[in-house]
C-alpha positions in Angstrom: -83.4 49.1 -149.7 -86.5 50.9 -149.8 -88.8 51.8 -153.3 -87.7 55.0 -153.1 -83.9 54.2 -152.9 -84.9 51.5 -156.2 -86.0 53.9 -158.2 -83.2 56.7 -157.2 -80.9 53.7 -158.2 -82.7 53.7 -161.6 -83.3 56.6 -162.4 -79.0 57.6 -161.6 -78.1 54.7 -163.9 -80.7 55.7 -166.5 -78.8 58.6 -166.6 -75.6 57.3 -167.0 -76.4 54.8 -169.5 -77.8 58.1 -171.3 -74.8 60.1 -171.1 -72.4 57.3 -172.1 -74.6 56.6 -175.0 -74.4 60.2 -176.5 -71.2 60.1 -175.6 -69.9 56.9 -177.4 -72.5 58.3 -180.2 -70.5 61.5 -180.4 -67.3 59.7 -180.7 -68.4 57.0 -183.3 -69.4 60.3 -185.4 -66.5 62.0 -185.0 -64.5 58.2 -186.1 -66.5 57.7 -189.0 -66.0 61.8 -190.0 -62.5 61.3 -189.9 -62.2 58.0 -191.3 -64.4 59.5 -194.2 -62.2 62.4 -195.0 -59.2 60.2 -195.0 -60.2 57.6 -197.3 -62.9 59.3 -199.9 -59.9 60.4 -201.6 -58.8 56.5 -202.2 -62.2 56.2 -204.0 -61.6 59.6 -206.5 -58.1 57.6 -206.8 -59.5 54.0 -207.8 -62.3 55.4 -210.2 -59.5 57.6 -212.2 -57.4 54.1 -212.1 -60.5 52.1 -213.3 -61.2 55.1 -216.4 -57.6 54.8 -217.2 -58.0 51.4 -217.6 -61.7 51.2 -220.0 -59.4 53.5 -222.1 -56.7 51.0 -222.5 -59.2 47.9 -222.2 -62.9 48.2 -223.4 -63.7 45.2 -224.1 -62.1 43.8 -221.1 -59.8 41.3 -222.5 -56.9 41.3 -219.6 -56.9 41.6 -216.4 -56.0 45.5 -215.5 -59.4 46.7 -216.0 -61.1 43.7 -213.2 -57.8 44.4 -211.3 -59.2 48.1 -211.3 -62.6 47.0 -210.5 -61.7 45.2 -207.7 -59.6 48.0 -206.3 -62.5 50.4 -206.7 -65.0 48.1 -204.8 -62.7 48.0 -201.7 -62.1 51.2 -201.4 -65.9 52.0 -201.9 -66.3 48.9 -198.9 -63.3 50.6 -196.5 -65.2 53.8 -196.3 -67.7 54.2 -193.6 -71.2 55.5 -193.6 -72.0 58.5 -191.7 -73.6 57.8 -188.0 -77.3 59.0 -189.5 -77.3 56.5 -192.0 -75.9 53.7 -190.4 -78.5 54.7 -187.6 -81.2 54.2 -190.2 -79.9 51.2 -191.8 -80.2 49.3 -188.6 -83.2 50.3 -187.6 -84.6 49.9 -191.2 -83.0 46.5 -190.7 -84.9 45.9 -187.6 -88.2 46.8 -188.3 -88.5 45.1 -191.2 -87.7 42.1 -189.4 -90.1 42.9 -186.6 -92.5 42.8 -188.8 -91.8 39.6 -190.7 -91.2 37.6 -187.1 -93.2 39.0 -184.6 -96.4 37.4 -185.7 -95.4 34.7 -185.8 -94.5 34.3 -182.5 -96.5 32.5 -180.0 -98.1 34.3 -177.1 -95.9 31.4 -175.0 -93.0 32.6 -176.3 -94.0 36.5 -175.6 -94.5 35.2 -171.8 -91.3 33.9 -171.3 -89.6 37.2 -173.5 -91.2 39.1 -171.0 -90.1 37.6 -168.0 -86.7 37.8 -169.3 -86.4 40.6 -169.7 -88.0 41.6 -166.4 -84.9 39.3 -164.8 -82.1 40.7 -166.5 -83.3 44.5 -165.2 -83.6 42.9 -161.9 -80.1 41.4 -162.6 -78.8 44.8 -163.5 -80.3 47.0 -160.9 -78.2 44.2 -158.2 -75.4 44.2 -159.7 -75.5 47.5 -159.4 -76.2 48.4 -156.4 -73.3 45.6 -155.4 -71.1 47.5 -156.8 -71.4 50.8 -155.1 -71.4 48.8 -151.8 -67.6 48.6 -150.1 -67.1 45.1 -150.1 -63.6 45.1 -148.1 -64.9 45.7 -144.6 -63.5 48.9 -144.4 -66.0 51.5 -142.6 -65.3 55.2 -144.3 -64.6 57.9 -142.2 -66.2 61.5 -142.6 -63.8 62.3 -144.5 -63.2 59.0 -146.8 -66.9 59.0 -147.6 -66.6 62.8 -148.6 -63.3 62.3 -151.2 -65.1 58.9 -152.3 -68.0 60.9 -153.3 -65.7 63.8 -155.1 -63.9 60.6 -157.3 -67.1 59.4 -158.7 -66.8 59.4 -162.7 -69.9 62.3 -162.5 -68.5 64.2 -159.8 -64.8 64.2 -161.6 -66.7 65.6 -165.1 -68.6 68.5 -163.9 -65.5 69.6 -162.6 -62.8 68.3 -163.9 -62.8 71.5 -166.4 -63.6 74.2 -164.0 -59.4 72.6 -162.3 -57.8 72.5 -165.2 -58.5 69.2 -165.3 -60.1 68.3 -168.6 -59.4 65.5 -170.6 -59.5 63.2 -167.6 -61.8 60.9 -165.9 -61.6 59.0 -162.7 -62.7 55.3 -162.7 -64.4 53.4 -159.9 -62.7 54.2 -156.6 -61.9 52.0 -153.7 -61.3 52.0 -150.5 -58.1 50.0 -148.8 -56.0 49.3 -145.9 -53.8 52.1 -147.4 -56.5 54.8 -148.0 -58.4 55.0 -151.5 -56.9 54.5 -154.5 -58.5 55.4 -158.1 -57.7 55.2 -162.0 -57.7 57.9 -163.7 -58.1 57.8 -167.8 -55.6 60.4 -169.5 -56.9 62.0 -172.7 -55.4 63.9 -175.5 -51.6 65.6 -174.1 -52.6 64.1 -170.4 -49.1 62.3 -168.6 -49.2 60.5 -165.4 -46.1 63.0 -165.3 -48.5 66.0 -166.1 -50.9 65.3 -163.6 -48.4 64.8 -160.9 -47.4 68.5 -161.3 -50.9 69.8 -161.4 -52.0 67.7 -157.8 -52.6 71.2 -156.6 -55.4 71.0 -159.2 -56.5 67.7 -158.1 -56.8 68.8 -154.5 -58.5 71.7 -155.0 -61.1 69.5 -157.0 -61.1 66.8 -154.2 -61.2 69.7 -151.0 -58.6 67.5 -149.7 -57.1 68.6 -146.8 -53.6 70.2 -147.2 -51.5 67.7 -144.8 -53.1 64.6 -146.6 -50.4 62.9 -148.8 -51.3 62.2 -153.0 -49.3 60.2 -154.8 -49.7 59.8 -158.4 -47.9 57.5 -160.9 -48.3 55.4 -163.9 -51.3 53.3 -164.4 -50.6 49.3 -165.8 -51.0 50.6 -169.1 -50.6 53.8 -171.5 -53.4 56.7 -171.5 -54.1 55.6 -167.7 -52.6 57.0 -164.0 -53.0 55.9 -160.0 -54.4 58.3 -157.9 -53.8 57.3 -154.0 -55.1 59.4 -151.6 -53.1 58.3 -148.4 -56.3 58.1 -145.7 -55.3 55.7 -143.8 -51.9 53.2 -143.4 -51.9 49.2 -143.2 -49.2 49.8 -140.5 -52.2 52.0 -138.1 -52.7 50.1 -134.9 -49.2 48.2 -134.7 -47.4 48.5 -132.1 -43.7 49.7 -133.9 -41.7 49.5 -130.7 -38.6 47.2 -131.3 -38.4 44.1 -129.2 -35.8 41.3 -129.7 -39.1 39.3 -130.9 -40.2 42.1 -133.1 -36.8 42.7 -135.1 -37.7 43.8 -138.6 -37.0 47.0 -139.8 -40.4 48.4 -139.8 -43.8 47.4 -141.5 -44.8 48.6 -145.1 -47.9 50.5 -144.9 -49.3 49.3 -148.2 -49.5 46.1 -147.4 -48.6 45.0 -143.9 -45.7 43.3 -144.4 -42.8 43.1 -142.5 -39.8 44.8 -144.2 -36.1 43.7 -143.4 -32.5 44.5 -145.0 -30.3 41.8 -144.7 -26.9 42.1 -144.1 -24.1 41.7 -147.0 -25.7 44.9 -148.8 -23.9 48.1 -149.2 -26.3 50.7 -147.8 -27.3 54.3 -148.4 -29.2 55.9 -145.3 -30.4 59.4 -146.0 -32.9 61.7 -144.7 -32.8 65.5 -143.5 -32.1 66.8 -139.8 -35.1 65.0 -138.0 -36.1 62.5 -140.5 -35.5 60.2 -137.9 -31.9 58.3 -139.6 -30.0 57.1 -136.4 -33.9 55.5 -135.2 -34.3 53.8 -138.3 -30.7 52.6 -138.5 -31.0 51.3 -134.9 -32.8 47.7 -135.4 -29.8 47.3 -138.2 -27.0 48.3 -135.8 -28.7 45.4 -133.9 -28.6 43.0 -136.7 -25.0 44.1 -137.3 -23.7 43.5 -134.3 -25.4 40.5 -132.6 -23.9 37.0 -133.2 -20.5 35.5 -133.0 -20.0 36.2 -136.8 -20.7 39.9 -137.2 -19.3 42.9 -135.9 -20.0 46.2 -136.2 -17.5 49.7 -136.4 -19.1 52.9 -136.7 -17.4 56.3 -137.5 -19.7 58.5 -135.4 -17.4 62.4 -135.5 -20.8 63.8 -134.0 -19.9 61.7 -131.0 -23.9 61.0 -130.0 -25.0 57.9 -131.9 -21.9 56.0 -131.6 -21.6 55.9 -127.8 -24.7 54.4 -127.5 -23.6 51.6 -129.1 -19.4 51.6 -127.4 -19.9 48.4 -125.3 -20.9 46.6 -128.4 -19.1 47.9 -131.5 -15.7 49.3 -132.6 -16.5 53.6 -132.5 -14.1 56.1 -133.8 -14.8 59.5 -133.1 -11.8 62.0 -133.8 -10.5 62.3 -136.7 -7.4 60.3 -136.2 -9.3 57.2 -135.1 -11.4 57.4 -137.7 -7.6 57.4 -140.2 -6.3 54.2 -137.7 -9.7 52.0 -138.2 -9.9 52.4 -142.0 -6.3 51.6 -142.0 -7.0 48.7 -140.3 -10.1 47.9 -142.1 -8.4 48.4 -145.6 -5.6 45.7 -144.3 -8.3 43.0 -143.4 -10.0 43.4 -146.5 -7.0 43.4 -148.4 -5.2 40.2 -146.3 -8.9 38.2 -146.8 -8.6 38.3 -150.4 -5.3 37.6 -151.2 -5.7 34.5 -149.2 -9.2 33.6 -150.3 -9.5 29.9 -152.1 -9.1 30.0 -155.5 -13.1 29.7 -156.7 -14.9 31.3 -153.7 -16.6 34.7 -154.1 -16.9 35.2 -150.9 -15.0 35.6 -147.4 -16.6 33.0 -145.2 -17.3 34.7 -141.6 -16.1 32.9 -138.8 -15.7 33.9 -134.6 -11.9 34.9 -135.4 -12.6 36.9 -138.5 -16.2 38.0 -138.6 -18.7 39.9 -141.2 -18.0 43.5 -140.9 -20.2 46.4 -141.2 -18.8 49.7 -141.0 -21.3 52.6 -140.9 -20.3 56.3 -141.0 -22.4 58.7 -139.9 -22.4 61.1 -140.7 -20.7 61.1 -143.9 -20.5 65.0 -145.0 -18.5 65.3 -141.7 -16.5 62.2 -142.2 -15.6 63.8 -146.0 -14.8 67.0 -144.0 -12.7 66.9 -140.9 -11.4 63.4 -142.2 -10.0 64.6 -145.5 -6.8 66.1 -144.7 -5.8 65.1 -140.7 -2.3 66.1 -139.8 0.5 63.7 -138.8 4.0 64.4 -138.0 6.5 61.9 -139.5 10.8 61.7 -138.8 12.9 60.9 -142.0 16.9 60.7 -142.0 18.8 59.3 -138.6 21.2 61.0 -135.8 21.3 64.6 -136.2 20.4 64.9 -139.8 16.7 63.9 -138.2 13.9 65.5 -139.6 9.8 66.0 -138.2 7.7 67.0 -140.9 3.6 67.5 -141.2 1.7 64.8 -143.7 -2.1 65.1 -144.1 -3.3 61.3 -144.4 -7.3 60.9 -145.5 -10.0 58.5 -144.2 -11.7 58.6 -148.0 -9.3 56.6 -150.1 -9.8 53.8 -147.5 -13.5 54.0 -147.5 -13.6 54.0 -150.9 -11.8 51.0 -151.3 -14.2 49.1 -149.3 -17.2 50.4 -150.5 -15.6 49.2 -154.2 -13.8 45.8 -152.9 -15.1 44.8 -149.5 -18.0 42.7 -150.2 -16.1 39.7 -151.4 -14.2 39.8 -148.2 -17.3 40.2 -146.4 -16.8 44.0 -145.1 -19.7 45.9 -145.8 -20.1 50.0 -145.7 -23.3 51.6 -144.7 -23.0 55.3 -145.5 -25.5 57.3 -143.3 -25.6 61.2 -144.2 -28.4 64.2 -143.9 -26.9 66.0 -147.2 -27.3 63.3 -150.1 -25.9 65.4 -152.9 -23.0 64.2 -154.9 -19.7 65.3 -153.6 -21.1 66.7 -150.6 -23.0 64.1 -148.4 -22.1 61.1 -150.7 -18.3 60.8 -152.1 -18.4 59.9 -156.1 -16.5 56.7 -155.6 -18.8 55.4 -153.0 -22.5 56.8 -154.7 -22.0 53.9 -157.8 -21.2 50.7 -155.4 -24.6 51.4 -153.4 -26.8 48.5 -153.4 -29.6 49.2 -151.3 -31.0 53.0 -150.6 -33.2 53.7 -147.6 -34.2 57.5 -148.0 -36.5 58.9 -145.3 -37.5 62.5 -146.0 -35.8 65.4 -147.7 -36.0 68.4 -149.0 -36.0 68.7 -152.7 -37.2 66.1 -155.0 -33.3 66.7 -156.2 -32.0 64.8 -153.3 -34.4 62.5 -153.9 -33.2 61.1 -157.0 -29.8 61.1 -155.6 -30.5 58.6 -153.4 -33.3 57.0 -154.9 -32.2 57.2 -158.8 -33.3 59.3 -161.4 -35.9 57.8 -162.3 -37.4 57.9 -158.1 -40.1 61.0 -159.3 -41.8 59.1 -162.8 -41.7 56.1 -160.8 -43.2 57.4 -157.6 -40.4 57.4 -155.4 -41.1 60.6 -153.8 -39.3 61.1 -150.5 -39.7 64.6 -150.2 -43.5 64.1 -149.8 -42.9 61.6 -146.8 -43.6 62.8 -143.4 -41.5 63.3 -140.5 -40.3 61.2 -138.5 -40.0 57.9 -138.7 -41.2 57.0 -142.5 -38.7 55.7 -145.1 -38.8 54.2 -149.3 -36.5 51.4 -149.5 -35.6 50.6 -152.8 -33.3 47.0 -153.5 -34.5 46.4 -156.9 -37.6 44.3 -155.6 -40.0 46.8 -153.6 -42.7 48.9 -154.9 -42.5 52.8 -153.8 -44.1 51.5 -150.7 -43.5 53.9 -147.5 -42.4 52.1 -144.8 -43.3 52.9 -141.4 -39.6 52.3 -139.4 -39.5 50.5 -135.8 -38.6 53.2 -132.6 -35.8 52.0 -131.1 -35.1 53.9 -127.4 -31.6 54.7 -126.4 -32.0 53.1 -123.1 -33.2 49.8 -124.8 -29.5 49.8 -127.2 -27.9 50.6 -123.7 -28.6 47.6 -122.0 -28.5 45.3 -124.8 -25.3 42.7 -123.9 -22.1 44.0 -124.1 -19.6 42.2 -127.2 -15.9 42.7 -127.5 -15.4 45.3 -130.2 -13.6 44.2 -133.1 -10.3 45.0 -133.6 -7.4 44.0 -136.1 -4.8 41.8 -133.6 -2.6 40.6 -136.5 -2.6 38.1 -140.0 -3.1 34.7 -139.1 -0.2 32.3 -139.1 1.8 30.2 -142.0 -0.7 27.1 -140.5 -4.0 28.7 -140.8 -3.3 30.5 -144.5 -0.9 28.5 -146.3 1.3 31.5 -147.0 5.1 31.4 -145.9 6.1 33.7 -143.5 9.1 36.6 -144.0 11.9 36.5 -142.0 15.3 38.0 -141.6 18.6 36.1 -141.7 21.1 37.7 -139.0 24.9 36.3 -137.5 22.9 36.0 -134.3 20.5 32.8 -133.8 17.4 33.5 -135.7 14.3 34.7 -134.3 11.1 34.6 -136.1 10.0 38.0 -137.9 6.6 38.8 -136.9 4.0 37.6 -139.7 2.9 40.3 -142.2 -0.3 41.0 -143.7 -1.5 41.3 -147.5 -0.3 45.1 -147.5 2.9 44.6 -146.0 3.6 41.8 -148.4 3.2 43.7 -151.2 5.3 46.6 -150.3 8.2 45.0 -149.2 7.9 43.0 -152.4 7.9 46.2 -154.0 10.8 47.4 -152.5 13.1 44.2 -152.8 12.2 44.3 -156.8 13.0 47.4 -157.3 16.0 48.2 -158.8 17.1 51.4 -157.0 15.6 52.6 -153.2 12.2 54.1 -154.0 10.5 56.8 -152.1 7.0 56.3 -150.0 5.1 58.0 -152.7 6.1 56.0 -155.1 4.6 52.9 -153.2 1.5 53.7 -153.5 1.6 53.9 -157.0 3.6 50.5 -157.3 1.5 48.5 -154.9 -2.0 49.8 -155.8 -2.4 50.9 -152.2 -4.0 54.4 -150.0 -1.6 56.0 -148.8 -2.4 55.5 -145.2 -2.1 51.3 -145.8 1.3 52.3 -147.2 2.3 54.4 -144.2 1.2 51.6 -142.2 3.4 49.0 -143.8 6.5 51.1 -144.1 6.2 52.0 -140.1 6.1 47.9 -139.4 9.3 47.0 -141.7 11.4 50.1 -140.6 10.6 49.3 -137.0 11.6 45.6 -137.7 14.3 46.5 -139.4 13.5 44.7 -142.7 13.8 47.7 -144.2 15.5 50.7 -143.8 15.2 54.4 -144.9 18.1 56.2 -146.0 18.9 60.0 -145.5 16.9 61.6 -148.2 14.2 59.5 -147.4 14.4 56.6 -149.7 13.3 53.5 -148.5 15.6 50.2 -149.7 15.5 46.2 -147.9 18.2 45.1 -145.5 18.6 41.8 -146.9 21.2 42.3 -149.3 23.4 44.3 -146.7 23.4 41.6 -144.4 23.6 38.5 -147.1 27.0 40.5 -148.0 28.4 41.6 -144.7 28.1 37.7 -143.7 
């Protein structure tokens, strides 16, 4: 550093040490001014107290007059002197004992004052210039140097008032791996809140570019805010192609890290058209699907993302495979539990009865053409037969599992580009969501939605991120962190190995569950009835304890059941003839016909 540089140092921090002390001088004044003003009063009060008391005691016999005294002399104590006179008192103070004690001291002593002094300026002016060196190996760009120089404390004051902006004050700002990041001292009616909406303001002070990303939030205590200008990414020269060696879900571009979702969580994928949802969903498909414990089912009505994945996964993609799988899925979940050990929270996945994930995407379609699909059903026998059109829904299934299916170890991964309530994201499924992974939208509306209502104070602001490929993933533990997601090609899923999709072959036997089997007593030599599931259990149970025939409607009221895990049920007894439906559609058990006609 060269003389010239020294004394530039000095003379910049000369004048910073002279504007900080006429500031702090200003605000002791104005402390002591107020403090005056509030408590002179208490003084007028005590002196009337202590007059009131002479009168009553003036020869000071008991103790209200000293009381009165004393009460006088602190209030006299607890007001302050004006900044003038304490000023003068001190340095009165001072002199006086300059000149008592400075001749006596010896010229020794004056030596080593003097070169004291002379090494704590030295000290100073290092530390110093320390200070305003990066010390994190970072090497600024044009631009970093240009916003590092705009977020100096002077910079900020000159204009902070010219923005709008008065009444704050930037700290020291540094520069990381994930751009430069800043305090920011809130006086007076200042929010972390309230300078989020005025970043316009902040940019305009900064000449930040218009593309370049600011987040704002709350600082680690009250009266302070974060300013992060997003520069640069921790995630910049990665290589965020997925490879089976490189399986996370992405890398966060604060710090580095490698972010994954493990499986057993109920998911929320959203993002608008483009965000880049079926890439990011991709390395967890993977996950989902590969080893001999998981499988994977995905409701894909847009029929492009699911047959990428047909050699490996279960894919419905009409309307009425989309009814037959959650039927099917319902069944398992509801067959797992009801013969789940007594003390065990959880299904334990095996080969024969795996881990389940069932994605839908994309959702608003799924709450659309699914709700109300057309099925033609006969009732009555012979010529008083009867076809007749019943609309059967996907949602009461879906629901179901996204309420019930993660003790049985069936998990729902709801995937939509319209996360609004009742729209993108049915109100019985919205509450059960456990992990949200929201890559960008369109109003900071949607954002909450997904992200809570708290996602704007708290910095979760997906409708800032940029598209594609970025995503906030919040499970309770990250920060609002964006995440830079993996690419996944097509033609990479395509030739991963094929798997048998899962499919639902039947309950497992009296051997493997411990629960007794149903069958029906005929003249004929017996045959074995076909094992039944949880579902069918509980609605021929229904129907043999009732004490009149009831109709199908009424089942699903009875057994707690959707109506398409009803339908199901009914179909498998009437076909094996356990039970049988009369002509005005009234469905009664077969038993106690035959235990009478033998």
């Amino acid at each position: 550093m060269s003389q010239s540089q020294v004394w530039r140092t000095h003379r910049q921090y000369a004048a910073t040490a002279a504007r900080w002390s006429a500031d702090r001088w200003r605000k002791e004044a104005d402390r002591r001014h107020a403090l005056r003003a509030q408590r002179k009063p208490l003084v007028s009060d005590a002196r009337a107290a202590l007059a009131r008391a002479q009168a009553v005691d003036p020869d000071g016999v008991t103790s209200l007059r000293h009381r009165a005294e004393r009460e006088l002399r602190t209030a006299k104590r607890r007001v302050p002197d004006p900044m003038w006179l304490f000023a003068s008192k001190t340095a009165t103070a001072l002199g006086v004992a300059g000149y008592v004690w400075l001749p006596t001291v010896s010229v020794r002593a004056w030596v080593w004052t003097a070169v004291a002094v002379v090494a704590a300026v030295t000290a100073l002016t290092v530390v110093a210039t320390v200070r305003g060196r990066d010390t994190t190996g970072l090497t600024p760009t044009a631009e970093e140097t240009a916003l590092l120089k705009r977020l100096q404390p002077q910079h900020w004051k000159e204009h902070a008032e010219q923005r709008g902006l008065a009444g704050t004050l930037t700290g020291r700002p540094k520069l990381t791996d994930a751009g430069i990041v800043v305090a920011v001292r809130l006086d007076g009616t200042w929010t972390a809140t309230k300078l989020r909406s005025a970043e316009d303001h902040v940019r305009s002070l900064l000449g930040a570019r218009t593309s370049l990303r600011i987040q704002i939030k709350a600082g680690n205590q009250g009266g302070w805010a974060e300013l992060t200008l997003r520069t640069r990414s921790a995630a910049d020269g990665d290589d965020l192609t997925w490879t089976p060696e490189r399986r996370s879900l992405g890398i966060d571009t604060v710090t580095g890290e490698q972010v994954t979702v493990p499986l057993g969580e109920r998911l929320l994928i959203a993002g608008r058209s483009g965000a880049g949802k079926s890439v990011a969903s991709r390395p967890l498909l993977f996950d989902a699907s590969e080893g001999p414990a998981n499988a994977l089912v995905i409701i894909d009505l847009k029929r492009v993302e699911g047959r990428l994945w047909d050699h490996r996964a279960r894919v419905a993609s009409t309307p009425h495979e989309v009814i037959d799988v959650t039927d099917e899925l319902e069944t398992e979940m509801l067959d797992r539990l009801s013969v789940l050990p007594k003390g065990q929270d959880t299904w334990t996945p095996t080969p024969d009865r795996p881990r389940i994930t069932v994605v839908v995407d994309e959702g608003a379609e799924v709450m659309t053409a699914a709700d109300k699909v057309p099925y033609e059903t006969e009732t009555g026998d012979g010529e008083n037969t009867k076809t007749r059109t019943v609309h059967r829904s996907a949602l009461p299934a879906l629901e179901s599992i996204a309420r019930m299916g993660r003790a049985a170890c069936i998990d729902l991964w709801w995937m939509t580009q319209k996360p609004t309530i009742g729209d993108g994201i049915p109100k019985q499924i919205a509450p059960q969501i456990g992990v949200s992974i929201c890559l960008a939208v369109r109003t900071p509306a949607e954002a909450r939605v997904v992200l809570g209502e708290d996602a704007q104070a708290k910095g979760w602001t997906a409708d800032e991120l940029p598209v594609p490929g970025v995503a906030l993933i919040r499970d309770g533990k990250r920060k609002p962190d964006p995440v830079k997601v993996r690419y996944m090609d097509k033609a990479v899923v395509i030739a991963l190995p094929d798997r048998t999709p899962w499919t639902r072959t039947g309950a497992p036997t009296e051997e493997a569950t411990g629960a007794p089997t149903l069958t029906l007593v005929k003249d004929t030599a017996p045959e074995p009835a076909p094992a039944v599931d949880g579902a069918t259990a509980r609605v021929l149970k229904a129907i043999e304890t009732a004490d009149e025939p009831v109709r199908q409607k009424d089942l699903v009221t009875l057994t707690g059941l959707s109506k398409g895990a009803v339908s199901k049920a009914v179909k498998t007894l009437t076909t094996g003839g356990t039970i049988a439906r009369a002509s005005d559609g009234c469905l009664a058990s077969t038993r106690g016909d035959e235990s009478a006609a033998a």
